[in-house]
TORKOL-4160 file (C-alpha; in steps of 0.2 Angstrom, whole numbers, padded with zeros to 4 digits, m for minus):
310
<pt num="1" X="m0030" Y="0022" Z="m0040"/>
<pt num="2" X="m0036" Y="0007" Z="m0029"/>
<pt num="3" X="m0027" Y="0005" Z="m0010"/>
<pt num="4" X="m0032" Y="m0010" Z="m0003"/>
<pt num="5" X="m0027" Y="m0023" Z="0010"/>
<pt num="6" X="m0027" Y="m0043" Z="0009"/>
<pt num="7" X="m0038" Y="m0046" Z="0028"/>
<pt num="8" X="m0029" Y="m0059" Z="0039"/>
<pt num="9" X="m0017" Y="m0065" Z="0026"/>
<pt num="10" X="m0006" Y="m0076" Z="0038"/>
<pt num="11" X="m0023" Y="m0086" Z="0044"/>
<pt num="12" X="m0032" Y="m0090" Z="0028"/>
<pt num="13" X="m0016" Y="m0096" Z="0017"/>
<pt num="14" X="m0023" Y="m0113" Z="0010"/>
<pt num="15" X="m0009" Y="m0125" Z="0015"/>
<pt num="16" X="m0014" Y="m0139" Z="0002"/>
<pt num="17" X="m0013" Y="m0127" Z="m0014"/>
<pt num="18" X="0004" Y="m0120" Z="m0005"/>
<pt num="19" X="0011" Y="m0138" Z="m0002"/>
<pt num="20" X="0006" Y="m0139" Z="m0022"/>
<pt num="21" X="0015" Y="m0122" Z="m0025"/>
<pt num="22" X="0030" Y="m0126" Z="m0015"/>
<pt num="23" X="0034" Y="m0143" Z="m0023"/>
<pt num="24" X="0036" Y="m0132" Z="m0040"/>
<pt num="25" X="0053" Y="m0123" Z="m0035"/>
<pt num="26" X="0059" Y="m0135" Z="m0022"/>
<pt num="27" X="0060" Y="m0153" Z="m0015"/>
<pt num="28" X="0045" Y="m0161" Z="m0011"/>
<pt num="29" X="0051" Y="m0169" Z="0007"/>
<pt num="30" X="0055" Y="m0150" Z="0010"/>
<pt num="31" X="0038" Y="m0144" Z="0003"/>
<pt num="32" X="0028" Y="m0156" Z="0017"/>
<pt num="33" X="0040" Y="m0150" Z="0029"/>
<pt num="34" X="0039" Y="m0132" Z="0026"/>
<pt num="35" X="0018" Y="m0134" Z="0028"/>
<pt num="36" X="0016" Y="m0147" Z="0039"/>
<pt num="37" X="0021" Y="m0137" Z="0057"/>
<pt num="38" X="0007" Y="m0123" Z="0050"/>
<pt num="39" X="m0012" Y="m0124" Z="0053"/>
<pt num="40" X="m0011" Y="m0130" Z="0072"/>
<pt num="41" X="m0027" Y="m0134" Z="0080"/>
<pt num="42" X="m0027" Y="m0125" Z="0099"/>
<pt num="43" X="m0039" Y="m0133" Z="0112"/>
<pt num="44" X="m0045" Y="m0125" Z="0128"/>
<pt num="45" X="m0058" Y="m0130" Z="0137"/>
<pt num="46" X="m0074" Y="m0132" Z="0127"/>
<pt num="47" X="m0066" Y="m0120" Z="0114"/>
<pt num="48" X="m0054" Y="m0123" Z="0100"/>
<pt num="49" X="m0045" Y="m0111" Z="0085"/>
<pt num="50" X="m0036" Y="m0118" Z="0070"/>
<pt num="51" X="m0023" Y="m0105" Z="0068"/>
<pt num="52" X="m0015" Y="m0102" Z="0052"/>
<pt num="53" X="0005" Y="m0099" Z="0046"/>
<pt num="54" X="0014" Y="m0094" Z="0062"/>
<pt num="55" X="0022" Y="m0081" Z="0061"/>
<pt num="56" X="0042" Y="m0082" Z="0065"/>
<pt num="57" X="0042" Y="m0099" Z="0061"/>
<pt num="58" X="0056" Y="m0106" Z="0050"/>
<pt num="59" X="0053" Y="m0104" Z="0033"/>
<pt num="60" X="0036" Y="m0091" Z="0039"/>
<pt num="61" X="0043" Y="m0077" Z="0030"/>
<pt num="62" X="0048" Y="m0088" Z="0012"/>
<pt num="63" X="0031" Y="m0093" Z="0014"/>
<pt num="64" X="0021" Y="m0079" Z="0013"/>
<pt num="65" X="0032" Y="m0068" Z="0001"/>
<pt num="66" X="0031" Y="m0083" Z="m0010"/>
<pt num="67" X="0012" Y="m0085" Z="m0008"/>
<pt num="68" X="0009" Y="m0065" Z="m0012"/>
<pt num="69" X="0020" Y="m0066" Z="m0024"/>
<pt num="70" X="0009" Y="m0081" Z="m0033"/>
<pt num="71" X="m0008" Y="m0066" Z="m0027"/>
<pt num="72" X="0002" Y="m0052" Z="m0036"/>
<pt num="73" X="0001" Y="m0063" Z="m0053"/>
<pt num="74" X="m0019" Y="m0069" Z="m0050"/>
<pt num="75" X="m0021" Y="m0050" Z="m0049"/>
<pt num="76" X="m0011" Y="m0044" Z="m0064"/>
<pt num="77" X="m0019" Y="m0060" Z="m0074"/>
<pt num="78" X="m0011" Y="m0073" Z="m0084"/>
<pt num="79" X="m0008" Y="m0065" Z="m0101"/>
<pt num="80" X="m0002" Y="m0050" Z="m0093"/>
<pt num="81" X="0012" Y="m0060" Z="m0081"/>
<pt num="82" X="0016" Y="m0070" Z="m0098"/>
<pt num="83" X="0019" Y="m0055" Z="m0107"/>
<pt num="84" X="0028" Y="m0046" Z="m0092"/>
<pt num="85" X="0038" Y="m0064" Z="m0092"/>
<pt num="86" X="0042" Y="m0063" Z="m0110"/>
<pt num="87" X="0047" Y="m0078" Z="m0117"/>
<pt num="88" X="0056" Y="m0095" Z="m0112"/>
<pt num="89" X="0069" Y="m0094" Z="m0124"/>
<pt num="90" X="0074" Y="m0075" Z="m0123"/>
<pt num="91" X="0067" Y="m0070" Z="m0104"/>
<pt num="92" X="0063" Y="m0048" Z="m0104"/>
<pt num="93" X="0073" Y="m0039" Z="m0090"/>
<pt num="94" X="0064" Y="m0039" Z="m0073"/>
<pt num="95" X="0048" Y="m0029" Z="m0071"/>
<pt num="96" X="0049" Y="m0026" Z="m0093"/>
<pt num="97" X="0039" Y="m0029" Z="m0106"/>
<pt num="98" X="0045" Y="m0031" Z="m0125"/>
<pt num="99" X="0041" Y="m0017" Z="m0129"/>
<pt num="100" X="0029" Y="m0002" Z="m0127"/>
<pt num="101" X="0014" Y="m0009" Z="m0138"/>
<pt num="102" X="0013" Y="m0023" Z="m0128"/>
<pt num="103" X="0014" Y="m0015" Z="m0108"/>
<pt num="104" X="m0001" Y="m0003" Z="m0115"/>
<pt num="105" X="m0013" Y="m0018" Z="m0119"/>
<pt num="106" X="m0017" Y="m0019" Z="m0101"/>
<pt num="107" X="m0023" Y="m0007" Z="m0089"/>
<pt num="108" X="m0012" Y="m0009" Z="m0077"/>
<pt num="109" X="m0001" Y="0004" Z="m0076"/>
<pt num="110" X="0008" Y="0003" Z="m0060"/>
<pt num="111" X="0005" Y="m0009" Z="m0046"/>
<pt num="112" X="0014" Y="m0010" Z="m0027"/>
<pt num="113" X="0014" Y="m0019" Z="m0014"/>
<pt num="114" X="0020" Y="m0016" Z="0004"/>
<pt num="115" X="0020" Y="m0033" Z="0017"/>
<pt num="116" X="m0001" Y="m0034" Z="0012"/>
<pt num="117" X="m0004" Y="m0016" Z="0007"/>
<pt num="118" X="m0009" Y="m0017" Z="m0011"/>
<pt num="119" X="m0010" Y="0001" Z="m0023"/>
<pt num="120" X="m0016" Y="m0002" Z="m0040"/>
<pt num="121" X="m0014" Y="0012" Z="m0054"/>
<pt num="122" X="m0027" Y="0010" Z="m0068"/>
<pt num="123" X="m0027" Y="0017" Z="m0086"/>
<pt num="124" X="m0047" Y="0014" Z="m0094"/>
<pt num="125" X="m0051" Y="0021" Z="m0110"/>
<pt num="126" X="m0069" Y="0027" Z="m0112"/>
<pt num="127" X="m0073" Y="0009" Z="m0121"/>
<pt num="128" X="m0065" Y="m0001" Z="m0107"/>
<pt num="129" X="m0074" Y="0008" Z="m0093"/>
<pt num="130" X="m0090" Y="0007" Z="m0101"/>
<pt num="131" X="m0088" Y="m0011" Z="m0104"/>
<pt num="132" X="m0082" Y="m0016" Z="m0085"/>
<pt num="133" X="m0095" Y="m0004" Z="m0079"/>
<pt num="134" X="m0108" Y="m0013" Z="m0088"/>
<pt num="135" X="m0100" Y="m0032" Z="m0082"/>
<pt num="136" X="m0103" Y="m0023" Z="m0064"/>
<pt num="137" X="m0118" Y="m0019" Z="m0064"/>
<pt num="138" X="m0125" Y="m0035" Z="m0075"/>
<pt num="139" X="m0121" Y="m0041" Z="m0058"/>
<pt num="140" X="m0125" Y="m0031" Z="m0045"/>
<pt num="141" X="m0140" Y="m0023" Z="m0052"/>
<pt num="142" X="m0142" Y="m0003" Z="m0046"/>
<pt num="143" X="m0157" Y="0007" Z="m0052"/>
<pt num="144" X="m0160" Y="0019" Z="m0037"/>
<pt num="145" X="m0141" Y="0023" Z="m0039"/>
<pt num="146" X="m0137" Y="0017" Z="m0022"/>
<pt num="147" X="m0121" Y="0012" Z="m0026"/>
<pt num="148" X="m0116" Y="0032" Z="m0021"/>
<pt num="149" X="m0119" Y="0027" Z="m0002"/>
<pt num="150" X="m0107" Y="0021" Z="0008"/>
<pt num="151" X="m0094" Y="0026" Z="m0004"/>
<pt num="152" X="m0078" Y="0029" Z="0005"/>
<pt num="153" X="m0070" Y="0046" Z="0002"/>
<pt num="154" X="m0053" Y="0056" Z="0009"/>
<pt num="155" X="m0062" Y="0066" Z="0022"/>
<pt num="156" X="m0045" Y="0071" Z="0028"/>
<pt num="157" X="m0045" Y="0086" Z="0014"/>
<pt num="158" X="m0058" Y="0100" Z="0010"/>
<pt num="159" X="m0074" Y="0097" Z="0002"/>
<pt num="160" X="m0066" Y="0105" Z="m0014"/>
<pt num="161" X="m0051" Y="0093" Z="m0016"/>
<pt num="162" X="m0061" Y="0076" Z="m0012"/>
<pt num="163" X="m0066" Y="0064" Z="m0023"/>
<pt num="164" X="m0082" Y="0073" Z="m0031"/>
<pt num="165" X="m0097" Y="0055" Z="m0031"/>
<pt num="166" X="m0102" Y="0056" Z="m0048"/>
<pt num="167" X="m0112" Y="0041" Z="m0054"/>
<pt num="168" X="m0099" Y="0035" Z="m0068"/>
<pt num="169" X="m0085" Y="0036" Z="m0058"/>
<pt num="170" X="m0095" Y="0029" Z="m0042"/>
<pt num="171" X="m0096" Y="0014" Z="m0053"/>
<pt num="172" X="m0082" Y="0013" Z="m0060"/>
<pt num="173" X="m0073" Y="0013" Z="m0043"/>
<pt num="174" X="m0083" Y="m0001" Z="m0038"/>
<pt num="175" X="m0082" Y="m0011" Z="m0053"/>
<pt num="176" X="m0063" Y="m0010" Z="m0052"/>
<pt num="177" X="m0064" Y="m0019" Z="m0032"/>
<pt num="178" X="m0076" Y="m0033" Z="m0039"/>
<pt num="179" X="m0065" Y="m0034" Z="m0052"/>
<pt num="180" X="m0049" Y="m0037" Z="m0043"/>
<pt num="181" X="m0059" Y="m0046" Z="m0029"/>
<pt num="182" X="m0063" Y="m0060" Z="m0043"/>
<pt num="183" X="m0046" Y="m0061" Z="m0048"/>
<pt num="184" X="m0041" Y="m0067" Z="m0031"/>
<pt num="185" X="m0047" Y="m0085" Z="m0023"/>
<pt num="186" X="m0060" Y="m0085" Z="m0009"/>
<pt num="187" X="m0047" Y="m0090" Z="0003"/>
<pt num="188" X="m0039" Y="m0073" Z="0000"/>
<pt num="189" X="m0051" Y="m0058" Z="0005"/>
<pt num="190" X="m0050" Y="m0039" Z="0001"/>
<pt num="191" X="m0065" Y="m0029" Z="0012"/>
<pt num="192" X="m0072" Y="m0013" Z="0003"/>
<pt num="193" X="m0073" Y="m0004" Z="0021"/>
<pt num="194" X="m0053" Y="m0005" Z="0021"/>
<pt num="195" X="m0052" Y="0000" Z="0003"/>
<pt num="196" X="m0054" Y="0016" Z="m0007"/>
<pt num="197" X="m0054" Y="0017" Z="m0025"/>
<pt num="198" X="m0048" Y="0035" Z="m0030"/>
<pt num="199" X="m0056" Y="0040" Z="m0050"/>
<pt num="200" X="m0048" Y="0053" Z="m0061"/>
<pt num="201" X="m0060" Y="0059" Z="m0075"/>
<pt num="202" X="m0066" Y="0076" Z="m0081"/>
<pt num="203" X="m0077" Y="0077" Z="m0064"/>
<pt num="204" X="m0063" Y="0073" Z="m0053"/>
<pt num="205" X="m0047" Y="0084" Z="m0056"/>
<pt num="206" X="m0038" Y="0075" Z="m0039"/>
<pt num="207" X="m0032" Y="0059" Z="m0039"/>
<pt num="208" X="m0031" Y="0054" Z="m0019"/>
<pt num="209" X="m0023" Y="0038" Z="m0009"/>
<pt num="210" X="m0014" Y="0034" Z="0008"/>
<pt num="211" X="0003" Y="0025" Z="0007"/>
<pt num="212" X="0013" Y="0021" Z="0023"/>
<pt num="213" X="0005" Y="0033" Z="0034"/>
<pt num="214" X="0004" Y="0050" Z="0024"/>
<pt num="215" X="m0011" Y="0058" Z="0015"/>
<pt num="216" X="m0006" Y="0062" Z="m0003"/>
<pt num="217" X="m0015" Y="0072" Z="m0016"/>
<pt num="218" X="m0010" Y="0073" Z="m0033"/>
<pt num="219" X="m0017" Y="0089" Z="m0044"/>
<pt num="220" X="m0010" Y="0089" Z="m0061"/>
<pt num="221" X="m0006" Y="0107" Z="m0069"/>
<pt num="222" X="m0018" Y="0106" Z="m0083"/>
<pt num="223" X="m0033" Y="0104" Z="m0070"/>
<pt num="224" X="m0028" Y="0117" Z="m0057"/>
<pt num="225" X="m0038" Y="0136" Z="m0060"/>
<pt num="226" X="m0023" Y="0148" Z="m0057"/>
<pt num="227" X="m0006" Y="0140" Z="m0070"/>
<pt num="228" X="0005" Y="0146" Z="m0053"/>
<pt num="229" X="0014" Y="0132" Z="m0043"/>
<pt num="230" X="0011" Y="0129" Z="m0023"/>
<pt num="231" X="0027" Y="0131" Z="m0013"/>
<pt num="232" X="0023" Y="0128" Z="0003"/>
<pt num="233" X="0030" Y="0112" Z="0013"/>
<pt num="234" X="0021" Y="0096" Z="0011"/>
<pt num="235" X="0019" Y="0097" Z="m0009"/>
<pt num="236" X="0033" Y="0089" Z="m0021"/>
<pt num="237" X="0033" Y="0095" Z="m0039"/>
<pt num="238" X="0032" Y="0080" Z="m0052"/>
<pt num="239" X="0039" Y="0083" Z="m0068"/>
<pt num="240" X="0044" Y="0073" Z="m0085"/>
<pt num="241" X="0059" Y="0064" Z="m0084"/>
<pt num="242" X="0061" Y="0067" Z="m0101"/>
<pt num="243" X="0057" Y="0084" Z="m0105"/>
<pt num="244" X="0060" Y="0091" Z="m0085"/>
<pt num="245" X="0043" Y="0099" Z="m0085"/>
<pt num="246" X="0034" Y="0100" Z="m0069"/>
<pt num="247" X="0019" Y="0092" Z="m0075"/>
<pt num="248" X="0008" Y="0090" Z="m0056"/>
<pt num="249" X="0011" Y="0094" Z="m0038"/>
<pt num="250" X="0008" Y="0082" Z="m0023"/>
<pt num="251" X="0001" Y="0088" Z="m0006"/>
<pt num="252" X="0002" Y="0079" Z="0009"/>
<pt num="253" X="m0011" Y="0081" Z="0023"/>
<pt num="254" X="m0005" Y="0093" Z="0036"/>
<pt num="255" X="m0013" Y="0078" Z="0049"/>
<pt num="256" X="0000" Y="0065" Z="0043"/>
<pt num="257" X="0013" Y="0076" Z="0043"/>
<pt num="258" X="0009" Y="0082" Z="0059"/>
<pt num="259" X="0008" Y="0064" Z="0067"/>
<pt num="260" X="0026" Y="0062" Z="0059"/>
<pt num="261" X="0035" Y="0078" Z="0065"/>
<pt num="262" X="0027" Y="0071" Z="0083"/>
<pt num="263" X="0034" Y="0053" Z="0081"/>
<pt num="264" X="0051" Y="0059" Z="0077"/>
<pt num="265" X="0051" Y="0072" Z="0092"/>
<pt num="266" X="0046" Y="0056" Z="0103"/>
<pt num="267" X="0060" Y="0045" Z="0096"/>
<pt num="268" X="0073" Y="0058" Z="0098"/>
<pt num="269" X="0069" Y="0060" Z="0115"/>
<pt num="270" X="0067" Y="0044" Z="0120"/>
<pt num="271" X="0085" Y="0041" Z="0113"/>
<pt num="272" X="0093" Y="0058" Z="0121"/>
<pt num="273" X="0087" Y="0054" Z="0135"/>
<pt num="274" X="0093" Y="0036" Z="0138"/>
<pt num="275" X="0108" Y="0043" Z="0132"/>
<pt num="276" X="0108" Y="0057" Z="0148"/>
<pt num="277" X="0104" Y="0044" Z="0159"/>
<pt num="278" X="0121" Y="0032" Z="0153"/>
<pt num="279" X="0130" Y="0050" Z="0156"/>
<pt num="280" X="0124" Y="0052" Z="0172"/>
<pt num="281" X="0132" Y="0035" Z="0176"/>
<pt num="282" X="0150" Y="0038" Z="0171"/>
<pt num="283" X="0150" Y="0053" Z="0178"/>
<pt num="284" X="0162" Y="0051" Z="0189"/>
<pt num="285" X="0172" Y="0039" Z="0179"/>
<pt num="286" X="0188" Y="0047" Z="0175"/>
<pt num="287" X="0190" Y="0040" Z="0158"/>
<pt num="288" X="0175" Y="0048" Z="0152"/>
<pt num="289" X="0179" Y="0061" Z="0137"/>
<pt num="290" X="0174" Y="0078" Z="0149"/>
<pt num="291" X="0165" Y="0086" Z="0135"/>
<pt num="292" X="0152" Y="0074" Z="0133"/>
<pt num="293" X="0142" Y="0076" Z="0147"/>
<pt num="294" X="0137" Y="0096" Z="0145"/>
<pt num="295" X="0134" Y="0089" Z="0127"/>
<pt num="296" X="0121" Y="0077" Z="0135"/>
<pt num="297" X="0117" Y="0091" Z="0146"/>
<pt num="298" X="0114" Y="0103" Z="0135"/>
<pt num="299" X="0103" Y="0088" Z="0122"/>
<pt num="300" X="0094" Y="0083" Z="0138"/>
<pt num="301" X="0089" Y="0104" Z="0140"/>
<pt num="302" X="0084" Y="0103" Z="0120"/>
<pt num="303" X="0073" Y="0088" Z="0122"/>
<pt num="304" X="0062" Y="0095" Z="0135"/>
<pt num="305" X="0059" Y="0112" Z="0128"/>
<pt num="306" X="0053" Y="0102" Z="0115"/>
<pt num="307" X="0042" Y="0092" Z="0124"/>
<pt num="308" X="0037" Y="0109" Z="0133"/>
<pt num="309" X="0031" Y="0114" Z="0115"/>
<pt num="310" X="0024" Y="0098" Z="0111"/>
């Protein structure tokens, strides 16, 4: 499992190969006009910045969905967007392949992406590891195994359930970010100190990653040392969708969860408490239902026990 992000996407979109890209699906008077107000150069003093798409411009955010959108397909690779495609004559259903054979050529098992937030899910057989592994380190050369430091781990769990840095799957983590880094032009940037590439093999029984904001931990059933299932809060049982069998749980970091429970509390009170304050106005008002205001009473009384807590 890879997480990454694509660095300052909005200032390094290449306006000529966009213009090019534009002109395929509209108008080309339309194209020129949807580029052209982008890319201004600011001048101040003995300093200047060419900024890149403005954001909240018109057209700003057809723009850059359709730019990462064209990022997604350099990613997933030709052949693979063709197959997903199908083809011209008979089209396969959105997201589908033709059939199973053919969506198991590629290791690509999953792919998402949220606004610039990229997480890959990767399937390697021992052959196909070996071979990318090898391709790695044909260029980039590693014979004091030096590859192990600086290797980003999920330092958010105990030493037990992080990513254990064994050599093959140090590798292979890093051979999968140069991988996908190739894929992309060099407009377009992914930065291995915002990354984290997450390996399940026969050394590593947990496969770890971050989406929107939570800490998640996946332990399949075959790998755990006791066959009992955790029910606490914060883990979810996965099962089969086709047999119902809980086949793995997913833990949460209690840090995540905690910065949640916090930012809902702060939001509920912000909103009660405007809330008190529009009571307090029309309290004299005669119109006013009289058993809303010990309602808001009574929320604003809630609300700072909470924060008394807190």
């Amino acid at each position: 499992m890879m997480e990454t992000r694509y660095e300052k996407m909005y200032e390094k979109i290449i306006l000529t190969l966009l213009n090019r890209l534009l002109r395929l699906i509209v108008d080309h008077n339309i194209a020129d006009y949807m580029t052209a107000k982008n890319d201004v150069v600011i001048n101040y003093k003995d300093m200047n910045h060419t900024n890149g798409t403005i954001r909240g411009l018109q057209f700003a955010s057809f723009i850059t969905q359709y730019y990462r959108l064209v990022m997604d397909l350099l990613v997933f690779g030709l052949m693979c967007a063709s197959e997903m495609a199908g083809p011209h004559q008979m089209p396969n259903a959105f997201l589908q392949f033709q059939d199973t054979t053919t969506e198991g050529t590629h290791p690509i098992r999953l792919y998402s992406r949220y606004v610039d937030k990229i997480h890959i899910y990767f399937r390697f057989s021992a052959e196909e590891a070996r071979d990318l592994i090898q391709c790695y380190l044909t260029e980039h050369p590693d014979p004091n195994n030096e590859n192990i430091v600086g290797y980003n781990n999920k330092k958010c769990w105990p030493r037990d359930s992080r990513m254990r840095l064994m050599k093959h799957d140090v590798n292979l983590g890093r051979a999968v970010f140069w991988y996908i880094k190739n894929c992309l032009p060099r407009s377009v940037t992914i930065e291995w100190d915002g990354s984290f590439v997450s390996v399940y093999s026969k050394d590593n029984p947990n496969l770890l990653f971050n989406i929107c904001g939570f800490e998640c931990r996946i332990l399949p059933n075959c790998r755990t040392t006791h066959e009992e299932f955790t029910h606490t809060d914060g883990v979810w049982n996965l099962q089969n969708e086709v047999t119902k069998e809980r086949t793995a749980q997913c833990f949460l970091c209690d840090d995540s969860m905690n910065k949640f429970h916090y930012r809902v509390r702060h939001t509920n009170g912000l909103g009660l408490y405007h809330i008190y304050k529009d009571c307090q106005q029309v309290e004299h008002c005669p119109d006013w239902p009289d058993d809303l205001l010990p309602r808001c009473h009574c929320q604003h009384t809630g609300v700072t026990g909470h924060a008394d807590e807190m």
